[in-house]
N, C-alpha and C positions, 0 to 999 in steps of 0.2 A: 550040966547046963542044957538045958532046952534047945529045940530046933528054932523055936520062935524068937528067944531073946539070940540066939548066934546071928540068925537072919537080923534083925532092929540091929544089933550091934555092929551088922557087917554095912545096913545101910549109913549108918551112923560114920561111920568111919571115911565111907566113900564120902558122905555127905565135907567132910574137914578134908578130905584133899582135894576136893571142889574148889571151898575154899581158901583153902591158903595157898593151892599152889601157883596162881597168879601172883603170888608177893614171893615167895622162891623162886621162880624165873624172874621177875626183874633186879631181885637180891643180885643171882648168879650171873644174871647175862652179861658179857664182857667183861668179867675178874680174869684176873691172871693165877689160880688154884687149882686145886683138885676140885671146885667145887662144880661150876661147870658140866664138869666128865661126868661127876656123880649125879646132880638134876637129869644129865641127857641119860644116862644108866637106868633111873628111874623110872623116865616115861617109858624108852621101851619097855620097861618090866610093864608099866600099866595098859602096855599095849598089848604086850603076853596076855597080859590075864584078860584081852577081852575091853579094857574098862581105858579103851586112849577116849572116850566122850569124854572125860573128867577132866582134862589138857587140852581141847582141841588147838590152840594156839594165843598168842597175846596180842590185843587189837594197838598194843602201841608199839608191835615190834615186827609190822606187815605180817600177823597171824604166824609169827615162827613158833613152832614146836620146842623145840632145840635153843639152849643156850648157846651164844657163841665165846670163846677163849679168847681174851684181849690180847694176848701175844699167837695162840694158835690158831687162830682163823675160826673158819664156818665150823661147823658140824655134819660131816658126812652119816649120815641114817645108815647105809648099807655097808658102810665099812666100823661103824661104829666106834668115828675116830677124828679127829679135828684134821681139817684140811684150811692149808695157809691159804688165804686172799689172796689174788694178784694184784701190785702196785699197780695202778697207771699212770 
C-alpha cells in the first residue's frame, strides 16, 4: 500500500470518529455497563495519539468529555476512574 492511500485512508477514518462519536457519548452517557469505562478508555486513547480535536466535548452535556456511570458517578481524567457524586 502506498504512503498516499495510508494517509486518505488515515484521514478518512478520523474523518467517521468525528462523526459518530457524538452519538457514542450520548449512547453511553449514564448507563450502568462497561460501556461508559470503555467510551472514557477511548478518548484518552485519542488524546494519546494527539487527535482529542475529534471529541472536544458534547454541547448537550455542558461540553463533557467523559461519560458519566449512572450508578458510578463522574469520571475522574486523572485517576482514570469513576468517582461517586455527593448527595445533597
Amino acid at each position: 500500500m502506498t504512503m498516499k492511500k495510508l494517509k486518505e485512508e488515515n484521514e478518512e477514518l478520523k474523518q467517521i470518529i468525528q462523526d459518530t462519536i457524538w452519538m457514542a457519548f450520548r449512547y453511553v452517557d449514564g448507563r450502568s455497563t462497561y460501556a461508559p469505562s470503555m467510551f472514557n478508555m477511548a478518548v484518552h486513547k485519542l488524546d494519546s495519539l494527539g487527535l482529542s480535536h475529534l471529541h472536544a466535548g458534547d454541547a448537550t452535556a455542558n461540553n463533557r468529555r467523559f461519560a458519566e456511570d449512572g450508578m458510578l458517578g463522574e469520571w475522574n481524567p486523572e485517576l482514570r476512574n469513576f468517582i461517586k457524586k455527593e448527595k445533597l
